[in-house]
C-alpha positions in Angstrom: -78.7 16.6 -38.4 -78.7 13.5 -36.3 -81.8 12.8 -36.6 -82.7 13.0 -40.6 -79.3 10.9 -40.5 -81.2 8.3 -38.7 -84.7 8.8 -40.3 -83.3 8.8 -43.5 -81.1 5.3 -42.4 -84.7 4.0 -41.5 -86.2 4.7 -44.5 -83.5 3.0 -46.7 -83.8 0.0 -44.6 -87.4 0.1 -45.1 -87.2 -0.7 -48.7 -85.2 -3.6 -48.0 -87.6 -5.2 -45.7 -90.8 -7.2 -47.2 -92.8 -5.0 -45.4 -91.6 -1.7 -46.8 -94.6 0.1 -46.6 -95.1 -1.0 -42.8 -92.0 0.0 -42.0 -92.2 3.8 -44.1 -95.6 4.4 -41.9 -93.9 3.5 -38.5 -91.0 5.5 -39.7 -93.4 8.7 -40.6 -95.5 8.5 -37.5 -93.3 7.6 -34.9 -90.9 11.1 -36.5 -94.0 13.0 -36.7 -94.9 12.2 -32.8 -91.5 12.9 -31.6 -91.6 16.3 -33.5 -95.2 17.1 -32.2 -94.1 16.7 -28.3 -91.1 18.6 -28.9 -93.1 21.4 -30.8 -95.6 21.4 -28.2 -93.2 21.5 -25.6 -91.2 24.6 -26.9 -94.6 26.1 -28.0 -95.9 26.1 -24.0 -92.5 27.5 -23.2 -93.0 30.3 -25.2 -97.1 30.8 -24.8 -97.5 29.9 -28.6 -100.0 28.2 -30.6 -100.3 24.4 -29.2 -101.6 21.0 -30.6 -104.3 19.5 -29.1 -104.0 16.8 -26.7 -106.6 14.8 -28.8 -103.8 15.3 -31.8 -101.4 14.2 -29.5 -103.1 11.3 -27.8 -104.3 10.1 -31.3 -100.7 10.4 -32.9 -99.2 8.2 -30.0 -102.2 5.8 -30.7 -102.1 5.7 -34.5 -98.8 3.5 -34.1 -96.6 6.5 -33.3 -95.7 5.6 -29.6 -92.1 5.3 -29.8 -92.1 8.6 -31.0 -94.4 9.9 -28.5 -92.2 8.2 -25.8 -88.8 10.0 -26.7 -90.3 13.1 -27.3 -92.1 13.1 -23.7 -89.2 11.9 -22.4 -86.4 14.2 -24.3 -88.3 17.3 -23.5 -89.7 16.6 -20.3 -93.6 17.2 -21.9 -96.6 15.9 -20.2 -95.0 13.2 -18.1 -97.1 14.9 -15.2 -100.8 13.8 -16.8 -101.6 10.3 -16.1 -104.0 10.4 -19.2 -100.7 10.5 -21.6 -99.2 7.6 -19.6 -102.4 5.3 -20.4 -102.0 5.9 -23.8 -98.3 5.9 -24.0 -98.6 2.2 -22.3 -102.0 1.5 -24.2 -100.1 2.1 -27.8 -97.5 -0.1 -26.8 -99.8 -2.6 -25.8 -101.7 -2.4 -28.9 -98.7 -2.8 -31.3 -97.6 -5.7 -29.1 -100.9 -7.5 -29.6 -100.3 -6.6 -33.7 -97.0 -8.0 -33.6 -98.2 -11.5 -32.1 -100.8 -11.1 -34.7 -99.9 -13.8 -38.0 
């Protein structure tokens, strides 16, 4: 409940910024990466059907690293594979270099 509170919060706010459809897409991605580690995660618990890391990798890339980061870090998924540490600190650079972008 917490978090549509919060997504939902987001998404209103993104309406009143000038960037509103910026700020909808980081909103979508980064909820859809935190739900994709945490699905994953339960998913390997129970020996289900899992994404694949390239899905993974490529949502953390596509501007969805914040989300990528809490989810890793909330349920404890893949923070033993350097690979998904790279790109965890690769998105983050990337999105840095966008911000100092004009």
């Amino acid at each position: 409940m917490t978090f549509w509170l919060a997504f939902l919060s987001a998404a209103e706010l993104a309406l009143v910024l000038p960037h509103a459809r910026l700020a909808t897409y980081l909103v979508a991605v980064n909820s859809v990466a935190f739900a994709a580690f945490c699905w994953d995660k339960s998913q390997a618990q129970r020996d289900g059907f899992r994404l694949s890391e390239l899905l993974l990798h490529g949502l953390t890339l596509g501007a969805g690293v914040a989300g990528a980061a809490l989810g890793r870090w909330l349920a404890r998924h893949k923070t033993r594979k350097p690979q998904f540490t790279a790109s965890t600190l690769g998105g983050m650079l990337t999105l840095a270099a966008c911000a100092l972008v004009p």
